[in-house]
N, C-alpha and C positions, 0 to 999 in steps of 0.2 A: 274045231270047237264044238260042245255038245250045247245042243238047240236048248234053252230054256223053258219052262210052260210060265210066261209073261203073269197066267192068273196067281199063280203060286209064288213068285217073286214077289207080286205086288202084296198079295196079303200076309205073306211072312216078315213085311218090312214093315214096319208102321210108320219109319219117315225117310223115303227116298229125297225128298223132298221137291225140287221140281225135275223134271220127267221130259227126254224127247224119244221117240221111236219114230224111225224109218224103215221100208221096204219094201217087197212086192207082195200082191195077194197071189194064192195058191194058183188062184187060175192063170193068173202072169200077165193080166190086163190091165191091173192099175199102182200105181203108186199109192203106198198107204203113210202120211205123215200122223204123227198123233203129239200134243204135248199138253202135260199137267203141271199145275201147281199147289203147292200143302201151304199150311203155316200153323205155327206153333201159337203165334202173338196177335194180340188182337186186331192190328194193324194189319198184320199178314194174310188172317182170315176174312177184312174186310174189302175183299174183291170179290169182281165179274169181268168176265172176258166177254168184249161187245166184238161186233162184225166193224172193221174200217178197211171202206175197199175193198178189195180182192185179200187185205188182210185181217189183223186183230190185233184189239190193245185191251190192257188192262184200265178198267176204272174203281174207284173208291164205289160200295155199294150204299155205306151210307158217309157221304162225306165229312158231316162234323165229328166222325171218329175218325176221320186220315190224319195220321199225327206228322208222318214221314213219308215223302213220297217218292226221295230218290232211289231206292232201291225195287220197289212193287212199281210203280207206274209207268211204263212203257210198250211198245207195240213187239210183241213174241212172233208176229207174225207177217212177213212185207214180201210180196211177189215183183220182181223188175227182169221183167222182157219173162225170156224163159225157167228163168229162176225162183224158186220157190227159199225163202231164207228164212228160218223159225233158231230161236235164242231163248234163251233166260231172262234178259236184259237188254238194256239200251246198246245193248252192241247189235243189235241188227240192223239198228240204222247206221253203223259204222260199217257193216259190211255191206249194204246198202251203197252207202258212199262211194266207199271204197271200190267195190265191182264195176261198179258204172262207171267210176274215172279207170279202171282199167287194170286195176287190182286185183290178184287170185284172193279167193276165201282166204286163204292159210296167209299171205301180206296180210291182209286187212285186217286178220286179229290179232298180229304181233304187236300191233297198235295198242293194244289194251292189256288189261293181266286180271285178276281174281279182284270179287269184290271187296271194297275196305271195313269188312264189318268183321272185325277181329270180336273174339277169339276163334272165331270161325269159319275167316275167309272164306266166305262161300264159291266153288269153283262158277265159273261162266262156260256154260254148255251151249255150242250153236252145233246149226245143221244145214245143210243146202243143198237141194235137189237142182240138179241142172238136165233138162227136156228137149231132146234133137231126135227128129226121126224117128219115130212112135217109140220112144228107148227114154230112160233115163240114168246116170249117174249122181253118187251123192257122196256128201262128205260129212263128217262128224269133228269137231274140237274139245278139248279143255281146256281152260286154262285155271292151273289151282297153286297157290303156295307149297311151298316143298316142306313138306312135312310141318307146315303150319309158322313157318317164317315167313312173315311180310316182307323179309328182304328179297324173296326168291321166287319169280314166280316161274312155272313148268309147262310151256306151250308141245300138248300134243294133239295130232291130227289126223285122220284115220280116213282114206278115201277108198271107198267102192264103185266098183266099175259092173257093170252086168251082175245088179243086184240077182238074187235066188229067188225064183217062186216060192211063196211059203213063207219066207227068211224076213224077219226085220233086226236092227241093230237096236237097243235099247242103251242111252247112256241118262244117268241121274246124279243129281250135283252131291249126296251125303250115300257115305254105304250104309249107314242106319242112324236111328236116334243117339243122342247124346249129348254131351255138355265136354267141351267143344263138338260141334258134331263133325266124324269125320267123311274128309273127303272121298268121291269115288276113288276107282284105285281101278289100274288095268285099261284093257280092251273094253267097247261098246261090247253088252252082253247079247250074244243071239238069242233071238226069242222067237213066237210062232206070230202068226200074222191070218187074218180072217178072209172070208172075198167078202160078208155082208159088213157094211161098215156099222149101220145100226148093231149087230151081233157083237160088233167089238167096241164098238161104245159102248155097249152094257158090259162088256166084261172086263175092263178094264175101270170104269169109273165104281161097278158092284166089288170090284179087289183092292179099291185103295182104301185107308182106313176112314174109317168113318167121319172120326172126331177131328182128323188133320187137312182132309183133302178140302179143296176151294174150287179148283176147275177143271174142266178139260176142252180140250180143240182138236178134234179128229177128220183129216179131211181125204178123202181117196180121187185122185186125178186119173180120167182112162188117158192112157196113153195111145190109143188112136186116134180121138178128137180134143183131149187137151181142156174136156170142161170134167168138173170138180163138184164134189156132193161134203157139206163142210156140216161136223154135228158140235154141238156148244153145250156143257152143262154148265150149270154154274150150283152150286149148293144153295150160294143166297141167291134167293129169286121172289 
């Protein structure tokens, strides 16, 4: 698969709409997780990603415009033992659950299917880095309606073993704007990956578009000692 340049992706899309990236930085010392989210509607753009524990949730920035909060308000971000586990939505605390009672990532999301906000079932993108042995392994899902029938929903799952220096996987819930907007399509995209995390928080939250982008949460764990340097923007601040 040919490597992506991640900046060029982002600014040629103006609504991938939310965003995970996993992989190793060039030098091969850290785990780099990163995830954003866009929105179109007023309700969508009125978020901030706060710090909760070792992870993150999303909150209303100004609450008496949260109209709807089952869809935007949930934790993208939950660590349990060695596991690092970042979603789109409230499935992180299902895979959460689920792992801890003794469940693979790939059980715990057949649990669930695409969101119910037709006409555009938005797919549910999670990811989970699992940390042994100064090493890590990771996995990626989708889960999105077949071709935009709510009868149908399309569980796939993409596991990497001895991530690549350099290498990260990019998956995003819409392949561009639109009305319905469509779903991704394919394999996680290979994209390039930074060692300065500050360097790739700037490049990645300066390439998404202006008018849509709401967050991001970029965090690098070294994998010799297992501690983590995490960067937050938020647009509304």
């Amino acid at each position: 698969m040919k490597m992506l340049n991640i900046e060029t992706l982002l600014k040629e899309n103006s609504y991938p709409g939310r965003g995970i990236i996993i992989g190793r930085t060039p030098d091969s010392t850290k785990a780099v997780v990163a995830y954003f989210i866009m929105g179109r509607s007023e309700n969508s753009r009125n978020r901030v990603f706060v710090e909760d524990g070792e992870g993150i949730r999303t909150q209303a920035f100004d609450p008496s415009k949260l109209t709807d909060p089952s869809l935007i308000i949930y934790a993208p971000v939950r660590v349990l033992d060695n596991k690092l586990i970042v979603t789109n939505g409230d499935q992180t605390d299902t895979v959460y659950d689920l792992v801890k009672a003794g469940k693979t990532f790939e059980e715990s999301l057949r649990t669930r299917e695409f969101e119910p906000d037709g006409p555009n079932y938005t797919p549910r993108i999670s990811g989970m880095l699992e940390f042994a042995n100064g090493d890590f392994d990771f996995s990626m899902s989708i889960l999105k309606s077949d071709d935009g029938d709510a009868a149908a929903c399309n569980r796939y799952t993409f596991a990497y073993s001895n991530p690549i220096a350099g290498k990260g996987r990019f998956i995003h819930t819409y392949m561009t704007d639109g009305n319905p907007l469509p779903s991704f399509q394919g394999e996680p995209e290979l994209v390039n990956v930074c060692d300065d995390i500050n360097e790739y928080t700037d490049l990645l939250w300066n390439s998404l578009n202006a008018d849509n982008k709401v967050s991001l949460f970029v965090r690098y764990i070294d994998l010799a000692t297992g501690k983590y340097e995490t960067k937050i923007i938020n647009k509304n601040s």
